[in-house]
C-alpha positions in Angstrom: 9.3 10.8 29.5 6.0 12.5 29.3 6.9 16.0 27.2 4.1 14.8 25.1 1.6 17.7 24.9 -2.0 17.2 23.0 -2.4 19.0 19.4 -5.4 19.5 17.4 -6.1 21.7 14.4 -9.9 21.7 13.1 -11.5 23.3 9.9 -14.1 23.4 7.9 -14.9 22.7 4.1 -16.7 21.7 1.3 -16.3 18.7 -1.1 -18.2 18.0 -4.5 -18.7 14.3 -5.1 -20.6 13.7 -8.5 -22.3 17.5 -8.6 -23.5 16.7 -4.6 -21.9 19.5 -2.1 -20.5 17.8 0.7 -19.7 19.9 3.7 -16.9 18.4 5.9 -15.3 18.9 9.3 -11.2 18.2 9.5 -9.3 17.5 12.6 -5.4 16.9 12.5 -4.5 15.4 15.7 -2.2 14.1 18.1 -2.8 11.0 20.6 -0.2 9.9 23.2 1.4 6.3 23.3 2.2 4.8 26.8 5.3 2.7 27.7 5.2 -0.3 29.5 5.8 2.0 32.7 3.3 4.5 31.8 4.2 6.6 31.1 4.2 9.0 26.8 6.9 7.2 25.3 5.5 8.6 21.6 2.8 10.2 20.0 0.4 9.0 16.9 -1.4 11.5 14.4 -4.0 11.6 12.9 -5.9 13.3 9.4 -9.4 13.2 9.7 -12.5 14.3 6.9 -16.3 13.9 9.1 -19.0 14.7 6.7 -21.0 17.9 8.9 -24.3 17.4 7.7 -25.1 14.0 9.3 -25.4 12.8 12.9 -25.5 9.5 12.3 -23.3 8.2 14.5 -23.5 4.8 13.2 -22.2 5.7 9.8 -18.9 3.4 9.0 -15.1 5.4 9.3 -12.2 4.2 6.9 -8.6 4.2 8.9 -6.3 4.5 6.2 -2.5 4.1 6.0 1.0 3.5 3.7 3.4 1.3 5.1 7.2 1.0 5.2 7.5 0.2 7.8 8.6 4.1 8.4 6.1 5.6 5.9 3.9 8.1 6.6 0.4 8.6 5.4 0.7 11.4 3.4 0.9 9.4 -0.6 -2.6 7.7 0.7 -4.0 10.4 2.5 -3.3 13.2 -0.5 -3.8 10.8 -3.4 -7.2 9.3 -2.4 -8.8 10.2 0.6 -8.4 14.0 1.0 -11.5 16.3 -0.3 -8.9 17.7 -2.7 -5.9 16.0 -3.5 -2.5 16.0 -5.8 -3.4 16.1 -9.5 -1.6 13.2 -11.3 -3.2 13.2 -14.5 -2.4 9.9 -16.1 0.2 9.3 -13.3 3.5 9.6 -15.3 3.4 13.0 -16.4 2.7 14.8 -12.6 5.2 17.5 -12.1 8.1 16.5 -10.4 9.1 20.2 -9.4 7.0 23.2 -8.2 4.4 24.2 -8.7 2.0 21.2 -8.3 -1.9 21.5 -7.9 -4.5 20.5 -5.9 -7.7 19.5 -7.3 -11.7 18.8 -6.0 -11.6 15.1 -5.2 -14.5 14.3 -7.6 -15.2 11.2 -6.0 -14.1 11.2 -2.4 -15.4 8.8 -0.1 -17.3 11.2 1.8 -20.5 10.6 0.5 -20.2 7.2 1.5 -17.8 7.0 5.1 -15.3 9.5 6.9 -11.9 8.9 6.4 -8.9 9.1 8.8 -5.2 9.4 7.8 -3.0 7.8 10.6 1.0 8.3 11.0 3.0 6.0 12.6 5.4 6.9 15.3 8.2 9.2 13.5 6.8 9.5 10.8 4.7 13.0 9.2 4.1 14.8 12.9 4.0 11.8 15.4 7.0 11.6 17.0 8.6 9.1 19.7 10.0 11.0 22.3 11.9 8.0 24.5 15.0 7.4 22.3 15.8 4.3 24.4 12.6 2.8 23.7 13.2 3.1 19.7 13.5 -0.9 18.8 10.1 -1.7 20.9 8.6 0.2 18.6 10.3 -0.9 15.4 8.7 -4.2 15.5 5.4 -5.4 13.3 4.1 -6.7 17.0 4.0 -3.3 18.8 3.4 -1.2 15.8 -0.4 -2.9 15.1 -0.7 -3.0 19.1 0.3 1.3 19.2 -2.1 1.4 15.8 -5.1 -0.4 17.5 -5.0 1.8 20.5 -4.7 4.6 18.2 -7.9 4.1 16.8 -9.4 3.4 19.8 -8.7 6.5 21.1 -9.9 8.2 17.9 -13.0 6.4 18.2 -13.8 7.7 22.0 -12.4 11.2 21.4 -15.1 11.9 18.5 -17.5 9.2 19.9 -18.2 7.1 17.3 -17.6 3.4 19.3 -20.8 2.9 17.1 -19.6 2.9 13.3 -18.2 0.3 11.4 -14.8 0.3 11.8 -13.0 -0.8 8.0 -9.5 -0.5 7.5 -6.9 0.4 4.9 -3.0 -0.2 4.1 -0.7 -0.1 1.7 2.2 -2.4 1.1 3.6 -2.8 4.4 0.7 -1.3 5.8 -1.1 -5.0 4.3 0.7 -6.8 6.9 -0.4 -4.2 9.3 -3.9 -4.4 8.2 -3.9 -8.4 9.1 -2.3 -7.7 12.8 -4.8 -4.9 13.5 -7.5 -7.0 12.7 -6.0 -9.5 15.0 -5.1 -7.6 18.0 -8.3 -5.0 17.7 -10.3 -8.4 19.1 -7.3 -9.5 21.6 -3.5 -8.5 22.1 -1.5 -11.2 24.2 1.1 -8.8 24.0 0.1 -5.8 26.6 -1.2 -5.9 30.0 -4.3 -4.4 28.9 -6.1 -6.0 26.0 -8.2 -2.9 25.8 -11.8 -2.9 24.5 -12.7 -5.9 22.3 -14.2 -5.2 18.4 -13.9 -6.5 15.0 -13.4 -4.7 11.9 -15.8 -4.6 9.5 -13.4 -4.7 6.5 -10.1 -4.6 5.4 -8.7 -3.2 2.0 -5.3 -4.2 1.0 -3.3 -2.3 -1.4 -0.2 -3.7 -3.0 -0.2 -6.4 -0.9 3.2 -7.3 1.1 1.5 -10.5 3.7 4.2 -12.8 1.7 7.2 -10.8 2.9 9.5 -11.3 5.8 7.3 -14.9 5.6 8.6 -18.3 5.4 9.7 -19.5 1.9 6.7 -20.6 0.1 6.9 -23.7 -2.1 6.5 -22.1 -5.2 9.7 -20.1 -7.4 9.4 -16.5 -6.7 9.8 -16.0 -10.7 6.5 -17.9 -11.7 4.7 -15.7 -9.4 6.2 -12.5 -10.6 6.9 -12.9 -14.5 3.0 -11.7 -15.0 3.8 -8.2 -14.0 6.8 -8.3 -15.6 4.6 -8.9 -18.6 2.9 -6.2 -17.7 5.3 -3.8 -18.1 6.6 -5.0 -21.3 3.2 -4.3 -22.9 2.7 -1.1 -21.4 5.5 0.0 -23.7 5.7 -2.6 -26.5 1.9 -3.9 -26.8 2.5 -4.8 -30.7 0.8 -8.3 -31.6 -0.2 -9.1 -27.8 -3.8 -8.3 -27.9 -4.9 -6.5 -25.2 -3.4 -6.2 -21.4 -5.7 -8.7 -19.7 -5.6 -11.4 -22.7 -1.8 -11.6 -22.3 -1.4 -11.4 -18.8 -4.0 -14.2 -18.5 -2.0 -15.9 -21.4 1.1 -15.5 -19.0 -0.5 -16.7 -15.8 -1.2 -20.2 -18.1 2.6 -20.2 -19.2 3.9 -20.0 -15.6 1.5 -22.6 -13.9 2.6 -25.4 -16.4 5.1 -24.9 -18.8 7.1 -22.6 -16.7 7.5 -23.7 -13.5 8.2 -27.5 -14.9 10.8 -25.7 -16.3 12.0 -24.4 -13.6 11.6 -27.4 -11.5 13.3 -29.9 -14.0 17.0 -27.3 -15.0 19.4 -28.9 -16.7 17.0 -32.6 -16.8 14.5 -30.6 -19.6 16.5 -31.7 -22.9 17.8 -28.0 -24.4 15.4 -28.2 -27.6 12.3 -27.8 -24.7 14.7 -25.7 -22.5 14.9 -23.5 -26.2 11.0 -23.6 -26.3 10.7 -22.1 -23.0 13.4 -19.2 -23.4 11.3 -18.0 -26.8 8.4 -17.4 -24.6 10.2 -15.9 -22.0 11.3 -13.8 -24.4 8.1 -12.5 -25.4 6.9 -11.9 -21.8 10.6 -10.1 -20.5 12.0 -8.9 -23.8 15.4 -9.8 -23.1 17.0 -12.4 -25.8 17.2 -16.1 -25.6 20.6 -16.6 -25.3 20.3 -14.2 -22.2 17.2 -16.4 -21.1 19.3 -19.4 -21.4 22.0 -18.3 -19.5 20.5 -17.1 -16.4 18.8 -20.9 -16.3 15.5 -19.6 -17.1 15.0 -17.4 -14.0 13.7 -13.7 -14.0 14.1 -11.8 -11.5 11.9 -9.1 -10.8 14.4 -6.9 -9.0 16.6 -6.8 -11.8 14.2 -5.7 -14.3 13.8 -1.6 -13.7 17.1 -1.8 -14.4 17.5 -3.7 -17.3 14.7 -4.8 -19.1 14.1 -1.5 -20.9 17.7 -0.6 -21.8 17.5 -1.8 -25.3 14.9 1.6 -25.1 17.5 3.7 -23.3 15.6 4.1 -20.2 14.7 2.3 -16.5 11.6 2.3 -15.0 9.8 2.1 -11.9 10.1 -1.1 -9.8 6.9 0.7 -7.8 5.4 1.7 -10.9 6.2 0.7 -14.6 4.8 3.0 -15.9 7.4 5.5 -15.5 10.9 5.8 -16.3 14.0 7.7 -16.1 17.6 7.5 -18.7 19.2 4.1 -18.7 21.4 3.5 -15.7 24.9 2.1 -16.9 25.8 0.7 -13.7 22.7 -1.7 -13.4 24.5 -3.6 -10.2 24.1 -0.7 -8.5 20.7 0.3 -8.8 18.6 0.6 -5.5 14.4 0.1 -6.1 14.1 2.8 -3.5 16.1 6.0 -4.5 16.7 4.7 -8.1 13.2 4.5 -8.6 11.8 6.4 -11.7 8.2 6.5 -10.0 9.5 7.4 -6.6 11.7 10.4 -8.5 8.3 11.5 -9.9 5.7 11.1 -7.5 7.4 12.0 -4.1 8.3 15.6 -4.2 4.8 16.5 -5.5 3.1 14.9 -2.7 5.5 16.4 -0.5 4.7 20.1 -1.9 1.3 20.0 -2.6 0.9 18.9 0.8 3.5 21.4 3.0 2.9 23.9 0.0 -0.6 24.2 -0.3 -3.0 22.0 2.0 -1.0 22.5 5.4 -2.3 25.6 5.6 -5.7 25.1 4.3 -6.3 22.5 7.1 -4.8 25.3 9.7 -2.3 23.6 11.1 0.4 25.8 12.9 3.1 24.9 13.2 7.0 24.7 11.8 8.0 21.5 12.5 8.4 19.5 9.0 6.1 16.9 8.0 8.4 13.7 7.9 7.5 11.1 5.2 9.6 8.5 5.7 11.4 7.4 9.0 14.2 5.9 7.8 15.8 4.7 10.8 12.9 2.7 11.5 13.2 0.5 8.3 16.7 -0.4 9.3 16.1 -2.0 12.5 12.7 -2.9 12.0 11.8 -6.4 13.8 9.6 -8.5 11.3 9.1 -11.3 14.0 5.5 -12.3 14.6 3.8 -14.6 17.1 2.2 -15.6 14.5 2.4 -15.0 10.5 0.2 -12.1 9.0 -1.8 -14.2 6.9 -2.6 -16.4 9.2 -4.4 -13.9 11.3 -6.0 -12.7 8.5 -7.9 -16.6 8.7 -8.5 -16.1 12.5 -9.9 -12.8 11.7 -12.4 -14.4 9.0 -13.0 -17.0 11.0 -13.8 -15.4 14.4 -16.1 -12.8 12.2 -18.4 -14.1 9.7 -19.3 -10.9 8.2 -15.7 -9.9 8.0 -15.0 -9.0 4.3 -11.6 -8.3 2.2 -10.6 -6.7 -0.4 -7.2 -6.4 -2.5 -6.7 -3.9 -4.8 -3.6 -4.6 -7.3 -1.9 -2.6 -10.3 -0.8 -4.5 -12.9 2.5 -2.2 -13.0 3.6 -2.7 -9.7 6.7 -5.0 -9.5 7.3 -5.0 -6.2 4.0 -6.7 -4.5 3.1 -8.3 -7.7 -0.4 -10.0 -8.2 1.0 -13.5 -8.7 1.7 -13.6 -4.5 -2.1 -12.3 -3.8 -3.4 -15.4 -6.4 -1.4 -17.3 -4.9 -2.2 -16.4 -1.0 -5.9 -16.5 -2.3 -5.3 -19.8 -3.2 -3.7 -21.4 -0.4 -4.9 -20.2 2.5 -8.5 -19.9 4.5 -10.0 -16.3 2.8 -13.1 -17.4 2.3 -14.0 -16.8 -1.4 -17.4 -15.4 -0.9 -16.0 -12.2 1.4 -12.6 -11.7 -0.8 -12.8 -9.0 -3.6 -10.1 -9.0 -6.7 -9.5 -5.7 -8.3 -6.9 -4.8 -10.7 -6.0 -1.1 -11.8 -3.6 -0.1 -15.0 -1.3 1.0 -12.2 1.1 0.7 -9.8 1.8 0.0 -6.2 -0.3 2.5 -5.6 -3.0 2.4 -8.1 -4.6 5.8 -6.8 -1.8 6.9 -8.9 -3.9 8.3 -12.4 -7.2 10.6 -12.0 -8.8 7.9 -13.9 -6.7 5.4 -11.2 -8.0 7.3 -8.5 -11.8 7.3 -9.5 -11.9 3.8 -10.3 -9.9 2.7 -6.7 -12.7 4.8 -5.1 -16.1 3.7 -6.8 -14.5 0.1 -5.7 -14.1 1.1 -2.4 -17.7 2.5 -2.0 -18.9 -0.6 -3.2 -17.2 -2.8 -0.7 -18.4 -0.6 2.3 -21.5 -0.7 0.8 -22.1 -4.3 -0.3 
């Protein structure tokens, strides 16, 4: 099956962090995946940004990437990490039709690491070329083992064995982070482990290491009805003080009043039962009597859809921040192509990127950049030797110096902060080496200029620290 053929497209350019020119080298490449046999069975891509001016060969490298599974790179790589990148003003009012712009990355990493963009197998240019071998690659077991040689291979091809090594993920790409981590040190899965290392630190955006997991013993609604909250003060903030007051205010409600509710149903006597409903209320804006009759219980996938129709609009499951008319069929609403952020965001990545910055980098070639894969999500395997989490522990554990981070938007409602508290909380992340930060964004908080600078001063912080 080996039609697999090596690509590379290099360029140079220039970046200006803070008023500080920073020349760069790029290189958009292509690295081969064996089969169990041998032989190519697919290929992996890869974005990268090398500062020029500096030898220093121990300087660390950032591996960056979104998640799915079956997502490309492209929202991460052109909304944080490339020298320039979309312009999203405040996030909600990008263009959602030609023409987009590109614009100097005022704070790109550069001046602190090089950064390298990795696609998964069918996804942006990486393709899998052995049809027959498409569901041992759909599975969260092969795809970290395919992503740690990956890098690997990066690291020999542009010799940098030497540099920290942190990594980056979004969503999905979370639970990927903890199984790279894992099987960077030692895969039980493949006949060659390769070459042992440890990452230096992992960054977690929109965190997803509860999904596809066993059921936790906790209601899904106490951990979720904060960013619910959060969404109903982004539009209706009248008497709730400011956004960090009422979401801690919330976080109190569901660790004691709520989730006794919950716990107790029809055994709380209906005047408490009442009590609880009025505060709902003020965290979900719907009305008691619909409180009451859905036993109490929010749920979160519900909401884009109907939370905000008293306003004549939905909003973004990914992103609450933006919204779209009022859907009148609310039962069939789908968070993915219903989205109001996903309507928003995803053709202006998709044309600043094939529009503009394709051919900036120098890359020819016609074949289309795919974003999403979709035929990977549906037959995706989520089975694990062992749960995500856990080998974040055994990661920690095995590496002292090993450091985390989680970055979460208060606006996303799909990997909602409640599950990283809670994770935080309940398993062995040592407190000293975990990092909270929180963004007035969504699931992915690079979303915003002011986003976007914030995300990336936290970032050069963490390497740095």
């Amino acid at each position: 099956m080996d039609i697999y053929q090596k690509r590379k497209y290099s360029s140079d350019g220039l970046v200006i962090v803070k008023g500080t020119e920073i020349p760069y080298r790029s290189t958009v490449e292509s690295f081969p995946v064996k089969g169990d046999s041998g032989d190519i069975d697919a290929s992996m891509f890869t974005f990268s940004y090398e500062r020029s001016d500096s030898a220093d060969e121990s300087r660390p490298v950032l591996f960056a990437w979104n998640g799915g599974p079956g997502c490309g790179s492209l929202y991460v790589h052109m909304g944080l990490l490339s020298p320039k990148k979309i312009k999203c003003g405040e996030g909600p009012d990008m263009p959602q039709t030609a023409p987009v712009e590109l614009i100097n990355n005022d704070n790109c990493l550069l001046d602190t690491c090089d950064v390298v963009a990795i696609d998964a197998i069918g996804t942006g240019y990486a393709r899998l070329y052995n049809q027959e071998a498409k569901s041992v690659y759909c599975s969260t077991q092969r795809d970290a083992e395919v992503f740690v040689s990956c890098i690997r291979q990066w690291l020999t091809e542009h010799k940098r064995w030497n540099s920290p090594v942190y990594i980056m993920g979004e969503s999905y790409g979370t639970i990927r982070n903890a199984m790279v981590a894992d099987a960077a040190f030692y895969s039980s899965g493949i006949d060659g482990a390769g070459t042992p290392f440890h990452i230096s630190g992992i960054i977690n955006l929109g965190s997803a290491l509860n999904y596809g997991q066993k059921d936790f013993p906790v209601p899904d609604a106490v951990l979720n009805l904060p960013s619910i909250a959060a969404a109903v003060w982004y539009r209706h903030p009248e008497g709730k003080g400011d956004l960090e007051d009422f979401i801690r205010e919330c976080g109190e409600f569901c660790n004691t009043e709520y989730v006794q509710a919950l716990t107790l149903g029809k055994r709380m006597p209906d005047a408490d039962r009442i009590k609880i409903a009025e505060k709902l209320s003020r965290y979900t804006g719907y009305s008691i009597e619909k409180l009451m009759e859905d036993g109490l219980n929010v749920d979160i996938f519900k909401f884009p859809a109907r939370g905000m129709a008293s306003d004549g609009i939905s909003i973004g499951i990914y992103d609450a921040r933006y919204s779209l008319g009022k859907i009148r069929n609310t039962e069939s609403y789908d968070y993915f192509s219903d989205d109001a952020s996903n309507a928003v965001y995803m053709p202006a990545f998709s044309i600043g990127y094939q529009g503009i910055w394709k051919d900036v980098l120098g890359i020819d070639t016609d074949e289309e950049y795919l974003e999403i894969w979709n035929g990977a999500e549906r037959i995706w395997d989520y089975k694990t030797r062992t749960s995500p989490i856990t080998l974040l522990e055994k990661a920690m554990h095995r590496n002292p110096k090993l450091k985390v981070m989680f970055g979460m938007g208060y606006y996303d409602m799909l990997t909602t902060m409640g599950w990283v508290h809670y994770l935080v909380s309940h398993f062995d992340l040592p407190d000293d080496r975990v990092y909270l930060n929180y963004y007035e964004a969504g699931h992915m908080p690079y979303l915003g200029d002011k986003q976007a600078y914030q995300l990336e001063e936290d970032i050069k912080r963490f390497i740095r620290a």
